[in-house]
N, CA, C and O atoms as a GROMACS GRO file, in nm:
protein
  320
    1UNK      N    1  -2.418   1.302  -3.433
    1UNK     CA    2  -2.357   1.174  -3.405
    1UNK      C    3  -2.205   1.188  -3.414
    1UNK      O    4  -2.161   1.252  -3.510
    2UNK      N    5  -2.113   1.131  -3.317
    2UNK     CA    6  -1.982   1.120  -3.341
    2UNK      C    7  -1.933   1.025  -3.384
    2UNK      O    8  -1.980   0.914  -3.360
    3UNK      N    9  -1.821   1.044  -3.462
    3UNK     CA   10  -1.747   0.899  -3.572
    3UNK      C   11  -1.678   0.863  -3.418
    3UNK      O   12  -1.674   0.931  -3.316
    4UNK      N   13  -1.624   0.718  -3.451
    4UNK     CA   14  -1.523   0.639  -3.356
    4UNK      C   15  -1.398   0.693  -3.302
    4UNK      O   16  -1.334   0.677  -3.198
    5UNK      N   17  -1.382   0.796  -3.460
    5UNK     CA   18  -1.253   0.851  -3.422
    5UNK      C   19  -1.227   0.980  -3.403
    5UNK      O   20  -1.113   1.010  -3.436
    6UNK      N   21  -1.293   1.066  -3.362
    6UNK     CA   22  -1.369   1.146  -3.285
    6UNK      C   23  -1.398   1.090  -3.127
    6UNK      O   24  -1.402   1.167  -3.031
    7UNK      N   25  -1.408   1.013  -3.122
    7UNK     CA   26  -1.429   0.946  -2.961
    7UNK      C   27  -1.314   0.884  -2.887
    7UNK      O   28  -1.317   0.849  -2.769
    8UNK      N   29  -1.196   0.871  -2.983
    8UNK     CA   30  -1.089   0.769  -2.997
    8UNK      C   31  -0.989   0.916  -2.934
    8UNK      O   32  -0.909   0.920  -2.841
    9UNK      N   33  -1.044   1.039  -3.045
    9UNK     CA   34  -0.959   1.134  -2.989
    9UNK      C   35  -0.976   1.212  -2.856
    9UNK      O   36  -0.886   1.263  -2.789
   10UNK      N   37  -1.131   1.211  -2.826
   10UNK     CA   38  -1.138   1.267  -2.709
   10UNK      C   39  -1.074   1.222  -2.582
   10UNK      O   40  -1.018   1.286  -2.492
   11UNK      N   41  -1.106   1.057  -2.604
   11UNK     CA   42  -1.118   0.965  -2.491
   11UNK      C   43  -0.884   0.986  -2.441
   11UNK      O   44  -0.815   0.970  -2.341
   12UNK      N   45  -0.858   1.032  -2.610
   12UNK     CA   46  -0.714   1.023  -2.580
   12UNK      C   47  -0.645   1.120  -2.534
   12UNK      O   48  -0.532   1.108  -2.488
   13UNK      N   49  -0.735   1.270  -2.549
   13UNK     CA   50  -0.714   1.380  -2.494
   13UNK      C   51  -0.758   1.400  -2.383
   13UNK      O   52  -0.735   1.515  -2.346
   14UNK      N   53  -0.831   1.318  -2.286
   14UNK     CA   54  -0.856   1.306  -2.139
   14UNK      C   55  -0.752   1.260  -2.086
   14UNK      O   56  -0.700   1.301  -1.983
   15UNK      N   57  -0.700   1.139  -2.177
   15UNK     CA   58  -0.584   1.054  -2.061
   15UNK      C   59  -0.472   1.118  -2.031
   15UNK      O   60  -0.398   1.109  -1.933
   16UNK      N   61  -0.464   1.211  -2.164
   16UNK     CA   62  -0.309   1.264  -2.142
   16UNK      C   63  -0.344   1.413  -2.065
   16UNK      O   64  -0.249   1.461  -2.003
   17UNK      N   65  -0.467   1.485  -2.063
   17UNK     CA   66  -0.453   1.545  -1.970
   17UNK      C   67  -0.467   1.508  -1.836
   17UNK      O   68  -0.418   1.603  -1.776
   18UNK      N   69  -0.514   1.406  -1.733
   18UNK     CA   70  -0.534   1.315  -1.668
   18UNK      C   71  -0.385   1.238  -1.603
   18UNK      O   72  -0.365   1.195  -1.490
   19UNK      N   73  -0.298   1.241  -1.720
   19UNK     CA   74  -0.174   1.203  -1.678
   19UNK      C   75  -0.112   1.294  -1.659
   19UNK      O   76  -0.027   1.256  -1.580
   20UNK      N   77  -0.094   1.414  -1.684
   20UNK     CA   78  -0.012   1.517  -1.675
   20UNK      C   79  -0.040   1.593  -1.539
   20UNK      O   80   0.018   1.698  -1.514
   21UNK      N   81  -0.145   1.528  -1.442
   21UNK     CA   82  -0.180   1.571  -1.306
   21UNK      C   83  -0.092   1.508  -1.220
   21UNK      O   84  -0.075   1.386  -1.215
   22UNK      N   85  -0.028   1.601  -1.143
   22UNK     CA   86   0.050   1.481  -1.049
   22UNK      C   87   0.034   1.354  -0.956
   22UNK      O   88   0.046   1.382  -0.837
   23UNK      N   89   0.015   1.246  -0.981
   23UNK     CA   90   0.017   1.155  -0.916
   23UNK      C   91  -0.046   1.074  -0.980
   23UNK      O   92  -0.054   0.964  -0.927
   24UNK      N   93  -0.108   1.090  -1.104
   24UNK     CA   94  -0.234   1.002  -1.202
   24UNK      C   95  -0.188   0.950  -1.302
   24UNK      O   96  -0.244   0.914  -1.406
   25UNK      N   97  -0.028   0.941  -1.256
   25UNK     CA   98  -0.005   0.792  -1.441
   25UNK      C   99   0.025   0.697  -1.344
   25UNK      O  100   0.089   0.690  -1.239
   26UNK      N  101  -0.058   0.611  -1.433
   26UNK     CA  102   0.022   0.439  -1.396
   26UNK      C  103   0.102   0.397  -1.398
   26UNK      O  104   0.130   0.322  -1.305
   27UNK      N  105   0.175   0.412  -1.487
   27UNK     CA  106   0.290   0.364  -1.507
   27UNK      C  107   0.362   0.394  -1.387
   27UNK      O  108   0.376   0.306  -1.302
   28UNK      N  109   0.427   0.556  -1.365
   28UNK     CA  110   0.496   0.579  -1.252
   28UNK      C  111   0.478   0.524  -1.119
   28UNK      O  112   0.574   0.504  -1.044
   29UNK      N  113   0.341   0.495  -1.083
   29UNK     CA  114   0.263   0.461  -0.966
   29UNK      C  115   0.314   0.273  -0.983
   29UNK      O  116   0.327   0.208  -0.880
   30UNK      N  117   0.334   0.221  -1.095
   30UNK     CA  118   0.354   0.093  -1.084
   30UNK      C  119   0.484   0.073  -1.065
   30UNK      O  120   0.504  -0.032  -1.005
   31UNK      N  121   0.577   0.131  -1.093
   31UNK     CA  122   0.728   0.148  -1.032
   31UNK      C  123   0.784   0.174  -0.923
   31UNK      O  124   0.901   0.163  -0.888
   32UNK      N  125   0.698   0.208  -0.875
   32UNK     CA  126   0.769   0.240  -0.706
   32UNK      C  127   0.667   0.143  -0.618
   32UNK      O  128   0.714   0.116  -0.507
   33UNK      N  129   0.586   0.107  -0.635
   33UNK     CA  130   0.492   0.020  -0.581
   33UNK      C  131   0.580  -0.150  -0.537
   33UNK      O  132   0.557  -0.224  -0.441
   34UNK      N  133   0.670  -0.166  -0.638
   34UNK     CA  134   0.772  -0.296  -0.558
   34UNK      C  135   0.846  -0.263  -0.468
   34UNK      O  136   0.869  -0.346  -0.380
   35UNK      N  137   0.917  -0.110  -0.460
   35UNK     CA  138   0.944  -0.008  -0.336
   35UNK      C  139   0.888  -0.050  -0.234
   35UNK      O  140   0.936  -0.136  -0.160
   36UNK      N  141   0.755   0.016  -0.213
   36UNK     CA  142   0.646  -0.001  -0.136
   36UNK      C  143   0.619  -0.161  -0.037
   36UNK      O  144   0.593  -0.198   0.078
   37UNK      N  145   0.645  -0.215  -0.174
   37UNK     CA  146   0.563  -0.348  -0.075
   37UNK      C  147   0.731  -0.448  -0.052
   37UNK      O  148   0.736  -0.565  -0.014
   38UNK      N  149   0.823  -0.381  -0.081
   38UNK     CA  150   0.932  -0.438  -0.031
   38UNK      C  151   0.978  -0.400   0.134
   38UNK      O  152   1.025  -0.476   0.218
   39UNK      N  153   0.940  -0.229   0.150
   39UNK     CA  154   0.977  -0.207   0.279
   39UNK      C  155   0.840  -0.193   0.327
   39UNK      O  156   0.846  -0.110   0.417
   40UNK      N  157   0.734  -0.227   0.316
   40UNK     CA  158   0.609  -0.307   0.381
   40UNK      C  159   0.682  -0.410   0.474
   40UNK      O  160   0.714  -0.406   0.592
   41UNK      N  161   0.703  -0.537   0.340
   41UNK     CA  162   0.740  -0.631   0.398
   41UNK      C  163   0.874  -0.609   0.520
   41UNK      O  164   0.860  -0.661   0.630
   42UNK      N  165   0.954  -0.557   0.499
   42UNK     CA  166   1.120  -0.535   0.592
   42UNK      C  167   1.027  -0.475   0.746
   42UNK      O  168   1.059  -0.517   0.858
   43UNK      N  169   0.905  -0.366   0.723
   43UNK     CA  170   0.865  -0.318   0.843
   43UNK      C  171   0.756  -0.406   0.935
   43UNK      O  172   0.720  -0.389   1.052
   44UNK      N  173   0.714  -0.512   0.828
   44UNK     CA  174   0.649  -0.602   0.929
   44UNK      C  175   0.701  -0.704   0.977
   44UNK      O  176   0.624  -0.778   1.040
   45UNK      N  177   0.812  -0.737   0.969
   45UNK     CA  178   0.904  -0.816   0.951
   45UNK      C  179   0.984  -0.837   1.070
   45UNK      O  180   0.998  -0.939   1.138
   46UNK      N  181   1.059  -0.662   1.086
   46UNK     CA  182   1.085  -0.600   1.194
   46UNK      C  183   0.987  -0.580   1.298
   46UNK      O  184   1.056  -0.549   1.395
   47UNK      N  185   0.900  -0.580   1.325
   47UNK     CA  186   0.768  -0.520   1.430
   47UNK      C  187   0.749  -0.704   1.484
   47UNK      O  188   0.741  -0.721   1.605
   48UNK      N  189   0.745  -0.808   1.408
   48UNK     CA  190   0.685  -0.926   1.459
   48UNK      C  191   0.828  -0.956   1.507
   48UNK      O  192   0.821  -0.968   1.629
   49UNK      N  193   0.913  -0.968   1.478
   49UNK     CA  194   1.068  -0.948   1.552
   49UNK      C  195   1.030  -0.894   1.724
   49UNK      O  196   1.004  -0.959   1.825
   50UNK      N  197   1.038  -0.796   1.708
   50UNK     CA  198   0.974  -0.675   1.831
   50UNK      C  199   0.918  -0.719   1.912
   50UNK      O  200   0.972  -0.750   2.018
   51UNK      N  201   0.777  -0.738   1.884
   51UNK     CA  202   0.647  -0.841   1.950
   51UNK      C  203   0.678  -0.941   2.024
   51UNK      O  204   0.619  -0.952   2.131
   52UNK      N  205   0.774  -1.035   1.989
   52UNK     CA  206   0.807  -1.136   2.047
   52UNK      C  207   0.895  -1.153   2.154
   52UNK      O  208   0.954  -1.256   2.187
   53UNK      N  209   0.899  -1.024   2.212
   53UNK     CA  210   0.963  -0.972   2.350
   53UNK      C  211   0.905  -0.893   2.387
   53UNK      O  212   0.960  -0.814   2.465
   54UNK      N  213   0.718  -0.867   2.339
   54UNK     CA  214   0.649  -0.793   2.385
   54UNK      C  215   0.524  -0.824   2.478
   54UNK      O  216   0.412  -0.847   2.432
   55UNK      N  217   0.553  -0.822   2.612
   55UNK     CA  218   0.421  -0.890   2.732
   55UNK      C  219   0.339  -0.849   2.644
   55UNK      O  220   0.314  -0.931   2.556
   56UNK      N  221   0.270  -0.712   2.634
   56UNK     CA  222   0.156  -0.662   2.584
   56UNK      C  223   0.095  -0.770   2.390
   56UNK      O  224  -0.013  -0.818   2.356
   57UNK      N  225   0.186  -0.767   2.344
   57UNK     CA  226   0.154  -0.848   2.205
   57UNK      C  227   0.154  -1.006   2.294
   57UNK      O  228   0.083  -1.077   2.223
   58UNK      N  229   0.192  -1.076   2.391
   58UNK     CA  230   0.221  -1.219   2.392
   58UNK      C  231   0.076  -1.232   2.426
   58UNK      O  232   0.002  -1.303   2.358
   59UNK      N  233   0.013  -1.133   2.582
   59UNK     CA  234  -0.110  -1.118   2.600
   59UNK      C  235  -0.194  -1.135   2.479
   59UNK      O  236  -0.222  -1.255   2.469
   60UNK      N  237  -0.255  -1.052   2.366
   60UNK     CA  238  -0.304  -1.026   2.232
   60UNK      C  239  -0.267  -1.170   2.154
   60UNK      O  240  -0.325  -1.192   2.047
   61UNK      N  241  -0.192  -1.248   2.192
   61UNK     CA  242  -0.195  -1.358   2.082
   61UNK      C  243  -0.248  -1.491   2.200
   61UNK      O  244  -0.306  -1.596   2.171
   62UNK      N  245  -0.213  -1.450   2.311
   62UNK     CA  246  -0.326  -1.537   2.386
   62UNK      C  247  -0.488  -1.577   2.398
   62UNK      O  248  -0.552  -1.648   2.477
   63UNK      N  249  -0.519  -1.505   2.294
   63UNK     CA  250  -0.646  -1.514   2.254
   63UNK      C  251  -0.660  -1.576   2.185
   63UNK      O  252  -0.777  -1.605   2.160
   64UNK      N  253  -0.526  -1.657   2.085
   64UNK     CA  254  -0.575  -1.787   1.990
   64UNK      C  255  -0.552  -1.685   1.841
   64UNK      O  256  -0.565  -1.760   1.744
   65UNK      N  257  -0.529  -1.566   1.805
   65UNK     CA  258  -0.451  -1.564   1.750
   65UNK      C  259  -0.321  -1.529   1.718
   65UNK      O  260  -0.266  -1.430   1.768
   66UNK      N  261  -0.255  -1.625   1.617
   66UNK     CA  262  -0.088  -1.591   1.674
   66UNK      C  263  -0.030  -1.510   1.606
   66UNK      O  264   0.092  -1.514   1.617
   67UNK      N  265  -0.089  -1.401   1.504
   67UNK     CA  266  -0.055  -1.293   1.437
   67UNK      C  267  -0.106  -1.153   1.537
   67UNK      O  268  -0.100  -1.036   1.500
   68UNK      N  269  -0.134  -1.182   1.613
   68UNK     CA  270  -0.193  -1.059   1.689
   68UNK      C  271  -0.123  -0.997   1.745
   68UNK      O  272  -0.019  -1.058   1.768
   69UNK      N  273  -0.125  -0.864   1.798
   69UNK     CA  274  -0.002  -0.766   1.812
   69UNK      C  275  -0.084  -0.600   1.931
   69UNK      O  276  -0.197  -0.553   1.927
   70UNK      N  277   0.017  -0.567   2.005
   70UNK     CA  278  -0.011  -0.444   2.052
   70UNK      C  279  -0.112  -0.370   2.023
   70UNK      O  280  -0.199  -0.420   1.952
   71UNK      N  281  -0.123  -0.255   2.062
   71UNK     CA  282  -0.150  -0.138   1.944
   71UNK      C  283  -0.056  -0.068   1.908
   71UNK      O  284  -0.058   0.001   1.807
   72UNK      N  285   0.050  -0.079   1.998
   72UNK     CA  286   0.200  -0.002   1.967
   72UNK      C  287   0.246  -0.087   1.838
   72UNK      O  288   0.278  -0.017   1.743
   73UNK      N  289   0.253  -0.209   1.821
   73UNK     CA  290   0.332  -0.270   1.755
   73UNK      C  291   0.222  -0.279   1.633
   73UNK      O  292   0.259  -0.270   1.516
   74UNK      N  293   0.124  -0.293   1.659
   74UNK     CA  294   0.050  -0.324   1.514
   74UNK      C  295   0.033  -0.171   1.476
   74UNK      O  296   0.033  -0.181   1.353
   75UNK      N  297   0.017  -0.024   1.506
   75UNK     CA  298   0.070   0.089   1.459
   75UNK      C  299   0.254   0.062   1.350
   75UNK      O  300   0.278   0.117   1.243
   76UNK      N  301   0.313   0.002   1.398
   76UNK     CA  302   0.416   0.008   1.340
   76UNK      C  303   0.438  -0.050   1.260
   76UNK      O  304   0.524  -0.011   1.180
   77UNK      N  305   0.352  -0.205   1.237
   77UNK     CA  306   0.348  -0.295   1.119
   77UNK      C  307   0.285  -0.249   1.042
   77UNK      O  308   0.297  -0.304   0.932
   78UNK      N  309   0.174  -0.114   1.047
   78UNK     CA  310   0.090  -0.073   0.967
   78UNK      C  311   0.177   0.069   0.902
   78UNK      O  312   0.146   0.134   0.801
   79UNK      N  313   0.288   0.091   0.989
   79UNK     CA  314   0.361   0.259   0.874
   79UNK      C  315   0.315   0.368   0.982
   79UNK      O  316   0.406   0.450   0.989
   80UNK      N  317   0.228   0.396   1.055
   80UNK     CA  318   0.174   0.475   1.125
   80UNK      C  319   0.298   0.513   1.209
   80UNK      O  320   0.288   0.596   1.299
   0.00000   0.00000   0.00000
């Protein structure tokens, strides 16, 4: 049978080897992630800008919806 703290230590010697893999701490991953969804936002931002001088996207929102987009342009709102 294992004590708690025995389990307390294993469970704590996974995380830190687990973190020491590149790309697997949270923390770091939660810091650049307002990065992320800041120039998300600036690139979809820019692309529906775009669209709206785009026959091919005006077509695509003639279908009733008015977020709808290319495939050129919705590639670009997506990062691709």
């Amino acid at each position: 049978m294992t004590s708690r703290r025995e389990k307390d230590r294993t469970i704590a010697e996974g995380l830190r080897r687990l973190k020491a893999k590149p790309g697997w701490d949270p923390s770091v991953r939660n810091r650049e992630q307002p990065l992320r969804d800041l120039l998300q936002t600036e690139r979809t931002g820019d692309t529906y800008v775009a669209a709206e001088a785009c026959a091919d996207c005006q077509k695509a929102r003639a279908t009733g919806d008015a977020t709808a987009l290319c495939p050129i342009h919705l590639a670009a709102a997506m990062g691709l």
